[in-house]
C-alpha positions in Angstrom: 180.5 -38.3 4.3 180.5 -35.1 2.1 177.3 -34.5 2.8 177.4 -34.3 6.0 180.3 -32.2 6.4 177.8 -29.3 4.4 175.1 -29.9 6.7 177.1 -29.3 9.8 177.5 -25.6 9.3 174.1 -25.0 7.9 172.6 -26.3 11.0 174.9 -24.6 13.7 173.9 -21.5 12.0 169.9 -21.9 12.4 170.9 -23.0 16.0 173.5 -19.8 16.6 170.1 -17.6 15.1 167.8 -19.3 16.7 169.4 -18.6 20.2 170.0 -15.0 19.4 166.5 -14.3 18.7 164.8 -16.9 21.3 163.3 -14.3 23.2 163.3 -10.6 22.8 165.7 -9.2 25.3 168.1 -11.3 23.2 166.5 -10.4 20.1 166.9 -6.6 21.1 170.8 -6.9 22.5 171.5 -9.0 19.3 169.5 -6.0 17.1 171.7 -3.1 18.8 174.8 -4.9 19.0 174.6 -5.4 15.1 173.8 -1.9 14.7 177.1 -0.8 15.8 177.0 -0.4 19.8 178.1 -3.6 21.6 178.5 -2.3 24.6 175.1 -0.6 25.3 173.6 -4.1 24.3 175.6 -6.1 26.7 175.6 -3.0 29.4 172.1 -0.9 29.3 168.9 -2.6 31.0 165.8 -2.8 29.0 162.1 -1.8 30.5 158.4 -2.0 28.9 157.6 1.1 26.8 154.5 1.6 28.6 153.7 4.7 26.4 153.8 2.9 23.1 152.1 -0.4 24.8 149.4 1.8 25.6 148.8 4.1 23.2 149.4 1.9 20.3 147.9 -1.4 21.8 145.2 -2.6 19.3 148.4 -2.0 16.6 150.2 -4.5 18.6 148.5 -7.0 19.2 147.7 -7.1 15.7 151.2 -7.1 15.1 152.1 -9.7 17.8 154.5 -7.0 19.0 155.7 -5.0 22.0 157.8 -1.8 22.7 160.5 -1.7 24.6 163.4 1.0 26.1 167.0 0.9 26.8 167.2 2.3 30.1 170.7 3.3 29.3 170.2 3.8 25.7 173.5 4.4 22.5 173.4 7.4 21.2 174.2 8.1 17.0 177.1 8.8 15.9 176.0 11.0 12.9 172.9 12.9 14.6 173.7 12.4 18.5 169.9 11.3 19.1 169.3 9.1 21.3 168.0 5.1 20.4 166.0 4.2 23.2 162.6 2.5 21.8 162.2 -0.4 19.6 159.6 -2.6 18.7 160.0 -6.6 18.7 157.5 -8.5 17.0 157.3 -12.9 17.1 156.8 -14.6 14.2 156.1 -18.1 14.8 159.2 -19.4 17.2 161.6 -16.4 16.7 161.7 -12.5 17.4 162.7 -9.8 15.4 163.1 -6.7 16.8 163.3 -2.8 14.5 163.7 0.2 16.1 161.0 2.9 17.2 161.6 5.9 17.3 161.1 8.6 19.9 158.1 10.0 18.9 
């Protein structure tokens, strides 16, 4: 019985992360809600990067990954800049997304 109870939790969390990161619009709202802007990852739409998909393309395949932009991007607090492209890469059955930059 005990041991059940401490598998319970373990397992709703690998579900709850697995569900955030099943595909990567939610892998990319769950990134920039955790960075501090909930409301841009529930509000803004999100668009191929077809600048960095093009440009960077043999990178990315490599990579398994593909840019995307916020088409109503957060903005930083400390530096005002805005956060529009990111880069979300699959590894195995989950994506992970980091952020790009606007270069």
């Amino acid at each position: 019985m005990k041991k059940q109870r401490t598998w319970i939790p373990l397992i709703t969390l690998i579900i709850v992360i697995y569900i955030l990161h099943s595909t990567p619009h939610m892998s990319l709202r769950t990134y920039v809600f955790f960075t501090g802007y909930p409301i841009q990852a529930f509000t803004s739409g999100i668009v191929d990067d077809t600048y960095h998909n093009e440009v960077d393309k043999e990178n990315y395949e490599k990579m398994n990954a593909k840019a995307y932009t916020f088409t109503d991007p957060p903005t930083d607090k400390q530096t005002q800049g805005v956060l529009s492209n990111y880069l979300v890469r699959k590894y195995t059955f989950i994506y992970i997304t980091d952020y790009l930059g606007d270069t």
